[in-house]
FIGUDREN-358038 format. One line per field, with one value per residue: residue in one letter; x, y, z of N, C-alpha, C in turn. Coordinates in steps of 0.001 Angstrom, whole numbers, plus 500000, padded with zeros to 6 digits. Layout:
BEGIN
residuo	[A:...]
n_u	[X:...]
n_v	[Y:...]
n_w	[Z:...]
ca_u	[X:...]
ca_v	[Y:...]
ca_w	[Z:...]
c_u	[X:...]
c_v	[Y:...]
c_w	[Z:...]
This chain:
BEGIN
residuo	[X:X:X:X:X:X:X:X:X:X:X:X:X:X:X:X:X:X:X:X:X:X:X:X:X:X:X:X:X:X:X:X:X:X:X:X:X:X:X:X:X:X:X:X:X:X:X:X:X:X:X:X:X:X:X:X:X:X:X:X:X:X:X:X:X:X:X:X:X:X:X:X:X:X:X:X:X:X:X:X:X:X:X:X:X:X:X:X:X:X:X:X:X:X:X:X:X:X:X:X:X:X:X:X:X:X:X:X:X:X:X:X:X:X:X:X:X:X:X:X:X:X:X:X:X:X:X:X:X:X:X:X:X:X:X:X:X:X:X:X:X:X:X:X:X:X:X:X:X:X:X:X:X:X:X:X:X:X:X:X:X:X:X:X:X:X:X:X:X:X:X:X:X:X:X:X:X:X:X:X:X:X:X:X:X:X:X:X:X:X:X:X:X:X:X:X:X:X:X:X:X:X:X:X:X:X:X:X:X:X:X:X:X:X:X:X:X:X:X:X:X:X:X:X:X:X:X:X:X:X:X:X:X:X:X:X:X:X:X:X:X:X:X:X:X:X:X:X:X:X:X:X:X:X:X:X:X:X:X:X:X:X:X:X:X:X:X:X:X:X:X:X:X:X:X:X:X:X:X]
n_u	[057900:055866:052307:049226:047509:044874:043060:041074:039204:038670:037541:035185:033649:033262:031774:029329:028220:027516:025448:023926:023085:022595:021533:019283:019419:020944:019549:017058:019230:019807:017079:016378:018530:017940:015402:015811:017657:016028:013694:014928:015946:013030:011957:013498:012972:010507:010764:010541:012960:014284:013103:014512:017285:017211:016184:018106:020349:019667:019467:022830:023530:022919:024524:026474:027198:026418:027766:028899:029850:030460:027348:026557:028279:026854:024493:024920:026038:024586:022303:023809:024074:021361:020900:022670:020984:020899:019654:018109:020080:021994:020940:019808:022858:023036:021719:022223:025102:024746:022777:025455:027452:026061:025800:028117:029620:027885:028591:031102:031942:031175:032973:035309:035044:035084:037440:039283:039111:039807:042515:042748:041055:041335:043970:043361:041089:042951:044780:042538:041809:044218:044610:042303:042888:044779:043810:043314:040875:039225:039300:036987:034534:034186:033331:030767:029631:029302:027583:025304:024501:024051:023246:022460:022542:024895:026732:026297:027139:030065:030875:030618:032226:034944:034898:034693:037062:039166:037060:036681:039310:040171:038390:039177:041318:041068:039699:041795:043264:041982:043384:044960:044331:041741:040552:041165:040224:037366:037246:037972:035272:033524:032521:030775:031950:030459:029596:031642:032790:030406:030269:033169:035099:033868:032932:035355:036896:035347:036081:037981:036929:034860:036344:037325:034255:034393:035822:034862:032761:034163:035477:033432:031981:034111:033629:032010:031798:033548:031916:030073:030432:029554:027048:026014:023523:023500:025470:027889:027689:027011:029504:030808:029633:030326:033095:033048:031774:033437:032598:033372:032129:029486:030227:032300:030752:028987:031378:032217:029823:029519:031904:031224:028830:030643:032928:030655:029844:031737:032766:030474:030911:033480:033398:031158:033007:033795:034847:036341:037080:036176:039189]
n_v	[508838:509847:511359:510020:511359:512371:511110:509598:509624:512469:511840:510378:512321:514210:512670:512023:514874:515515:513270:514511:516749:516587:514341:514269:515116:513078:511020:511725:511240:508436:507727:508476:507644:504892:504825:504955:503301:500816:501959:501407:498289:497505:498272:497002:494384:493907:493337:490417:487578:486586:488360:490858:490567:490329:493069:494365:493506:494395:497326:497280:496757:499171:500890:500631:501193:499064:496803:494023:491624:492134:492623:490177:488774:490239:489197:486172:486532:487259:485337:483260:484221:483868:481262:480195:480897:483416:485769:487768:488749:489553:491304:493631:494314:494885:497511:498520:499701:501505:503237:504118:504856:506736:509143:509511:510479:512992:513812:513976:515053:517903:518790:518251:520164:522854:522428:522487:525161:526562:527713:527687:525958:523592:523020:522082:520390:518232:517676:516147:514054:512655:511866:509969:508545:506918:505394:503039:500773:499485:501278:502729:501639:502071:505694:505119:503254:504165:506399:505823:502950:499397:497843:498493:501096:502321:500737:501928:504883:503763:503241:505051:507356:505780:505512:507795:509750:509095:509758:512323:513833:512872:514527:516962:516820:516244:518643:520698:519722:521067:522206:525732:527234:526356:527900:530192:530843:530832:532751:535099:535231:535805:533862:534084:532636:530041:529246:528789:526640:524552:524245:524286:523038:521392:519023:519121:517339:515478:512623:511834:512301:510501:507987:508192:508192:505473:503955:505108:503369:500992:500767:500963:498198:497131:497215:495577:493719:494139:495762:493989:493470:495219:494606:495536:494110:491096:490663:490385:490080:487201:485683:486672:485386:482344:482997:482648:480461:478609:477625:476788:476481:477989:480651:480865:480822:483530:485135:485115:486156:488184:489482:488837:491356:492961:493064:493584:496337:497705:497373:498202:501353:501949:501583:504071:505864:508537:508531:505913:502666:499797:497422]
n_w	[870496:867789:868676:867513:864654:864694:861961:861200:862771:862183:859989:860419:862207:859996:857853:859509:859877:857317:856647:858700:857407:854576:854067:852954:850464:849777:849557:847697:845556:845833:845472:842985:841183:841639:840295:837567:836744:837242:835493:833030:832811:833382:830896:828680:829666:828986:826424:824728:824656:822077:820431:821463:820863:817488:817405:818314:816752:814137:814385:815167:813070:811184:813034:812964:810281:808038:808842:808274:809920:813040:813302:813033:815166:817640:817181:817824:819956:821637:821681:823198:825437:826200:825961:827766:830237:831681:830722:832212:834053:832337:831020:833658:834092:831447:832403:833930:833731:831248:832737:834513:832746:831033:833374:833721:831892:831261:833148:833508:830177:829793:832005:830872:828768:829933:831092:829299:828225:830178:831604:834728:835992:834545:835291:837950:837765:836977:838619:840015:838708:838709:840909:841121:838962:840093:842161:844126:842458:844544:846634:845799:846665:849537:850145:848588:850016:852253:852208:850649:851406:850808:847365:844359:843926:845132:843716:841410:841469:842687:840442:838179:839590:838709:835696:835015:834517:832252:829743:830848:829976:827595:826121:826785:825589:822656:821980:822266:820813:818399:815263:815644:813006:812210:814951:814073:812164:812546:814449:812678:811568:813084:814993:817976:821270:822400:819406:818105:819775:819065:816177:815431:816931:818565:816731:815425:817095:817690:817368:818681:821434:821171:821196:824258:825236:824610:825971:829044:828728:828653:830944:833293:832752:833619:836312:837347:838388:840621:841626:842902:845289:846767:846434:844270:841676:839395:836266:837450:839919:840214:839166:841507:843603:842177:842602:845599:846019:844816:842833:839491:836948:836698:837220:835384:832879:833702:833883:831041:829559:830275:829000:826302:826310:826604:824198:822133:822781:822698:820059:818737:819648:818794:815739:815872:815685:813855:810250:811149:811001:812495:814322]
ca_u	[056973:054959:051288:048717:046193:042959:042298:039810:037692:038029:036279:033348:032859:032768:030481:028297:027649:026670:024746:022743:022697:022618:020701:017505:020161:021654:017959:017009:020075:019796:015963:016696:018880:017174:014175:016637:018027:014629:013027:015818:015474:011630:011664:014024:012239:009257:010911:011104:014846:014583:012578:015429:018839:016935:016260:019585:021150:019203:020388:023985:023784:023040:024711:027841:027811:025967:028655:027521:030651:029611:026073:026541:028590:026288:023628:025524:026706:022950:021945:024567:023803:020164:021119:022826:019797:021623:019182:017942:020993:022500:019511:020067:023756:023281:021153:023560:026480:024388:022945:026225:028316:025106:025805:029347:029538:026929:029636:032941:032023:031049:033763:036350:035106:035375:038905:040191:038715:040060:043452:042682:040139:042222:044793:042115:041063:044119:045084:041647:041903:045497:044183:041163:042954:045953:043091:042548:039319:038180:038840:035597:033532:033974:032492:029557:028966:028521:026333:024163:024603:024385:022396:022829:023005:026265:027342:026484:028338:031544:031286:030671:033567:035773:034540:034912:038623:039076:035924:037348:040742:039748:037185:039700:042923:040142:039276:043109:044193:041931:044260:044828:044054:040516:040114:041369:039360:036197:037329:037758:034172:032974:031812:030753:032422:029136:028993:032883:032540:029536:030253:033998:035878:033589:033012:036841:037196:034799:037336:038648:035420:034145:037064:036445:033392:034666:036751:034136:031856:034430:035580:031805:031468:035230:033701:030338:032055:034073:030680:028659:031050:028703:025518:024762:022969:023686:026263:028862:027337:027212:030858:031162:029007:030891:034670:033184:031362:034613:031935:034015:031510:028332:031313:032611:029419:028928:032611:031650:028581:029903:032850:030500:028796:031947:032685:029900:030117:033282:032604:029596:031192:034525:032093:030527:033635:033925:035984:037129:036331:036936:039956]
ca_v	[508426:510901:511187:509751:512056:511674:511634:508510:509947:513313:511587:510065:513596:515020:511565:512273:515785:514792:512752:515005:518051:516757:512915:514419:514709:511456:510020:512094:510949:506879:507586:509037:506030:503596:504642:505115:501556:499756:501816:500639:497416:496862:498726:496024:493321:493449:492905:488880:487798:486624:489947:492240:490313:490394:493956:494485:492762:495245:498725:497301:496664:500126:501759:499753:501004:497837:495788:492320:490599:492618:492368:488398:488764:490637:488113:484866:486480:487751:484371:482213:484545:483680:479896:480067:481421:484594:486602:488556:489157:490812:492771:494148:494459:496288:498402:499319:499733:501994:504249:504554:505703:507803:509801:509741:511193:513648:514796:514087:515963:519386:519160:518713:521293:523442:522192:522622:526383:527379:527018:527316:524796:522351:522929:521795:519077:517345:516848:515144:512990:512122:511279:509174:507275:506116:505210:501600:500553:499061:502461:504214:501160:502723:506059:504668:502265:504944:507207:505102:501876:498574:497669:498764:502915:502714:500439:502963:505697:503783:503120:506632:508128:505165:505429:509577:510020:508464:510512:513885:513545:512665:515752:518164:516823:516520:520213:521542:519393:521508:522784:526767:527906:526469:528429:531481:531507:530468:533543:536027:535314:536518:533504:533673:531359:529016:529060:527853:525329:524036:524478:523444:522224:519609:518221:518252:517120:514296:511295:511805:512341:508903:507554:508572:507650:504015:503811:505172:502005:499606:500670:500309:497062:496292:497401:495648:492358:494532:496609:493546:492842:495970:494418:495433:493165:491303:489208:490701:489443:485930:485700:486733:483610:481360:482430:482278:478822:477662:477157:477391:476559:479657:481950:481041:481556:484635:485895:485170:487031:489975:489586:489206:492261:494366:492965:494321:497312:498271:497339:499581:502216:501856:501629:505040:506857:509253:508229:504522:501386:498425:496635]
ca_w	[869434:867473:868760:866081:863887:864559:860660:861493:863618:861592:858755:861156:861834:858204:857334:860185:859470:855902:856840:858902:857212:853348:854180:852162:849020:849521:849378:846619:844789:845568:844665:841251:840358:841398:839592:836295:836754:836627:834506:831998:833078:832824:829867:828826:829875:827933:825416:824434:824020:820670:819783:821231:819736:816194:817294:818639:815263:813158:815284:815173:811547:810612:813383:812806:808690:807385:809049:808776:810384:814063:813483:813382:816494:818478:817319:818267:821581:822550:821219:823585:826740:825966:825650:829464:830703:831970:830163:832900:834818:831622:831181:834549:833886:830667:832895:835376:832751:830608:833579:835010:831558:830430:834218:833705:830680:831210:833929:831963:828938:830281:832815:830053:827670:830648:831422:827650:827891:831426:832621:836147:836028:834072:836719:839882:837482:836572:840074:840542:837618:838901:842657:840297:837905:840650:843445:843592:842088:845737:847327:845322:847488:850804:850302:847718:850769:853542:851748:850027:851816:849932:846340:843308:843728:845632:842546:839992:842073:842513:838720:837526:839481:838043:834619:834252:834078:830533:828895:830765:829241:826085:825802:827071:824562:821786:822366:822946:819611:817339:814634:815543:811623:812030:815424:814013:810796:812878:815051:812097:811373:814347:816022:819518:821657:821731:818117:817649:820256:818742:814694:815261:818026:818846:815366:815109:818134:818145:817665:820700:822274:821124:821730:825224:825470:824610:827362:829642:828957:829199:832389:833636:832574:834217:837203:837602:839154:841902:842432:843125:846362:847550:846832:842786:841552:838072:835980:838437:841332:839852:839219:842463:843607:841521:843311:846690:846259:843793:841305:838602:835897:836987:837632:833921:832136:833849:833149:829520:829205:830877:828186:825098:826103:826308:822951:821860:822705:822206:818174:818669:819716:817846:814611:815495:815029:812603:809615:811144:811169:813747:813532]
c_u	[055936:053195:050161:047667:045620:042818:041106:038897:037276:036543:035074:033119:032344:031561:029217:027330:026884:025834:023546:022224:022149:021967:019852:018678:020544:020496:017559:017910:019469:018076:015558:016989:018458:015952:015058:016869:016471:014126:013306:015240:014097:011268:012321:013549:011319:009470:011310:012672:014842:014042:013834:016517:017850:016884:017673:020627:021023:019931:021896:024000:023729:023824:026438:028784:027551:027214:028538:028708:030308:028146:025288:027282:027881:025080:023593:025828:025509:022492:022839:024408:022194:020130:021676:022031:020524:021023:018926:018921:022017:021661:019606:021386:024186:022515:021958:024720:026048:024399:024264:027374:027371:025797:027211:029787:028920:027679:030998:032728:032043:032649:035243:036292:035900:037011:039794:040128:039493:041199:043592:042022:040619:043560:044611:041750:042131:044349:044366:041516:043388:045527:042729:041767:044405:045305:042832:040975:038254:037767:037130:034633:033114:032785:031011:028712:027981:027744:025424:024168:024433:023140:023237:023155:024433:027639:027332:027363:029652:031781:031396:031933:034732:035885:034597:036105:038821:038459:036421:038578:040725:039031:038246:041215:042136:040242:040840:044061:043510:042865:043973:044159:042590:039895:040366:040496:038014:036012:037177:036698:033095:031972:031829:031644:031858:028948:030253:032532:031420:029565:031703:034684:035409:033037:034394:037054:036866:035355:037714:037849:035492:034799:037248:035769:033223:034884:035937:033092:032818:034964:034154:031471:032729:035024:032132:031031:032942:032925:029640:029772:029905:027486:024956:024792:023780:024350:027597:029213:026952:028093:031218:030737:029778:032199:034068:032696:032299:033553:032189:033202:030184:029287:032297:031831:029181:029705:032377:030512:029128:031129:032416:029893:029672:032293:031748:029643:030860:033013:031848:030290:032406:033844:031880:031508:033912:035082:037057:036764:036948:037872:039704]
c_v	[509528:510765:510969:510820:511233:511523:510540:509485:511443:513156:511307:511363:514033:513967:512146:513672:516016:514336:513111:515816:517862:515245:513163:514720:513538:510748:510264:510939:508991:506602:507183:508022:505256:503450:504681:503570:500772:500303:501196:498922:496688:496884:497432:494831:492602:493221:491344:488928:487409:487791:490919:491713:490180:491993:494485:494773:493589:496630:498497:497425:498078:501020:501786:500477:499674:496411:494613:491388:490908:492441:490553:488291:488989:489506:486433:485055:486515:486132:483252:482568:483956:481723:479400:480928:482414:485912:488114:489251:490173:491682:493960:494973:495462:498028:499442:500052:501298:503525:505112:505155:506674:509079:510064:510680:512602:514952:515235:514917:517517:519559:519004:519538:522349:523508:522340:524049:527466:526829:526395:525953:523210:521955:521801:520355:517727:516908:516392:514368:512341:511489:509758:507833:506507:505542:503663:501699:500218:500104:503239:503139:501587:504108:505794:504232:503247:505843:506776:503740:500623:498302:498033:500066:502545:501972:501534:503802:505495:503485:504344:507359:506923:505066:506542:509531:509896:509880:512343:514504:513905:513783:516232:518265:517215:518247:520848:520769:519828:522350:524597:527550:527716:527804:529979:531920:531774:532658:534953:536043:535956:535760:533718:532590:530063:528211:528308:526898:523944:523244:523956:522929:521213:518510:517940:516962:515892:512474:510550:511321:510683:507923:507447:507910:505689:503420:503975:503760:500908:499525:500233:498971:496065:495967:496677:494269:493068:494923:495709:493120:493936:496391:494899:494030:492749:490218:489475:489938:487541:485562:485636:485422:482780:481728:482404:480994:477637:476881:477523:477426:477908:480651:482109:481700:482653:485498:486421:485998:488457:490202:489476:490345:493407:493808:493869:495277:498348:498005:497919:501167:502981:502258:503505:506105:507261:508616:506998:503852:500512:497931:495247]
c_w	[869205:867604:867259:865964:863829:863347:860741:861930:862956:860435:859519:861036:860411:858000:858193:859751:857939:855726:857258:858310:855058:853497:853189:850740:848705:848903:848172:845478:844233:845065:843226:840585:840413:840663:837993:836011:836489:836091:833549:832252:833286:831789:828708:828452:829317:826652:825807:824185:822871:819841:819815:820819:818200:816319:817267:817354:814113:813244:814930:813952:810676:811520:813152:810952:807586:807355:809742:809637:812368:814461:813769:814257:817379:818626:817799:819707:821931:822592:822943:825326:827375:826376:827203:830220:831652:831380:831283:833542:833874:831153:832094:834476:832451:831251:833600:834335:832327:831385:834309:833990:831475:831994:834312:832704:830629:832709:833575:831108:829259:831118:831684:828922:828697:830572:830123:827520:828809:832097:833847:836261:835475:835143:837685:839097:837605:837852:840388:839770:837793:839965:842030:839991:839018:842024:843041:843893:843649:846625:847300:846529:848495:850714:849630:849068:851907:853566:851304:850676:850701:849265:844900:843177:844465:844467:841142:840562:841717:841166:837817:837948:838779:837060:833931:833744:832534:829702:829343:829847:828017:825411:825864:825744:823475:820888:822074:821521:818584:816748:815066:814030:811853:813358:814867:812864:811602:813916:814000:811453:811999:815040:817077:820086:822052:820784:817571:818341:819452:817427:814562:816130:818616:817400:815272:816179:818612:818037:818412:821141:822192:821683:823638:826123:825165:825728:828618:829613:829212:830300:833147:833755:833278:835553:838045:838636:840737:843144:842797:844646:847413:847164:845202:842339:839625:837464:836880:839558:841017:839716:840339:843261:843704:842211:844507:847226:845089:842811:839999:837392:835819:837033:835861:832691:832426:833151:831380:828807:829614:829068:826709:825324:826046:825084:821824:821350:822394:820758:817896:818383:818828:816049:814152:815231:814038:811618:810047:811208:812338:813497:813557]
């Protein structure tokens, strides 16, 4: 019988040493977010709920294209979350959602311009967007847990790396499906490579992108009920509640609210693309 690899106890090591030598980043890090998360969330707050779904209702309505059939969705759903006094908990929950696409994104995008520009680099990616998107979702819990321990930062974490893949992708095809004729005219102009990126390949490009960036929020919001098993807080962690006390009715309402705001959003976002409408 073949003697077993340590790979267990390798990882304690690697964790440990992390721990000691990079702890004052970790802290930093779960600092950062957590002050991001409640600022959102107080900021939030002060607003009345019938103040922010009329606000809400208004924003969608123009951001939507003066599309009143969405804008009376968003206002009936805000309205019905409001009505199962769940207000706060999706407050929180758009908090978390938000912070954790905005940080995803803000890593996805660069890293797939990059990867549309640089073979190598698209290379090194792809195989980490292939180890990503085939990892089960419960895997990202573990390390979130042992670096940040349990709350809400180790929930944004495992939501940000679960929520990139999509938005990288999407940037890098985007990017790699501008028509050659535009890069070559843009080129016999004598843009910089700054000035194309900027002026056309991400204006063409932006479709995708958004597209993308769709996908990036609704993973987020797929992931808020897994990420409350390690302690975020929210409509996640109410669901969760509701299957471990077989309270099927708090664990419904929740479900539901979580599922009107991805609604939502997704018609938001769908909306803001260039040249389409919702179906």
């Amino acid at each position: 019988m073949l003697p077993k690899i340590p790979l267990g106890d390798g990882v304690e090591m690697l964790v440990d040493w992390i721990e000691d030598y990079f702890g004052w980043l970790l802290d930093g890090i779960s600092g950062g977010l957590k002050f991001l998360v409640d600022g959102f969330q107080d900021i939030l707050l002060l607003i009345p709920a019938p103040v922010f779904i009329v606000l809400a209702a208004i924003l969608v309505y123009f951001m939507t294209r003066r599309d009143l059939k969405v804008t009376l969705l968003t206002a009936l759903g805000l309205l019905l979350i409001w009505d199962l006094q769940l207000w706060d908990l999706a407050i929180l929950t758009f908090a978390l959602v938000i912070s954790a696409t905005l940080l995803a994104l803000a890593i996805a995008i660069p890293l797939g311009i990059l990867s549309a520009t640089n073979e190598q680099i698209h290379a090194v990616l792809r195989v980490g967007l292939d180890f990503m998107q085939t990892m089960p979702s419960f895997v990202y819990l573990i390390p979130a847990v042992i670096f940040f321990g349990l709350g809400n930062v180790p929930g944004i974490i495992a939501t940000v790396i679960f929520a990139m893949p999509p938005a990288m992708r999407l940037t890098n095809l985007g990017i790699r499906q501008v028509p050659t004729e535009l890069i070559e005219v843009a080129d016999a102009f004598g843009t910089t490579p700054a000035q194309k990126l900027i002026k056309v390949q991400l204006p063409v490009a932006l479709p995708t992108i958004m597209a993308g960036v769709n996908q990036c929020i609704m993973l987020a919001l797929s992931m808020t009920v897994i990420a409350s098993m390690i302690g975020a807080a929210g409509l996640g962690l109410e669901v969760l509640k509701g299957i471990q006390r077989v309270d099927v009715g708090s664990g419904f309402e929740a479900g539901l609210a979580i599922v009107i705001i991805a609604i939502i959003l997704d018609r938001i976002t769908q909306n803001l693309l260039p040249n389409k409408t919702s179906p």
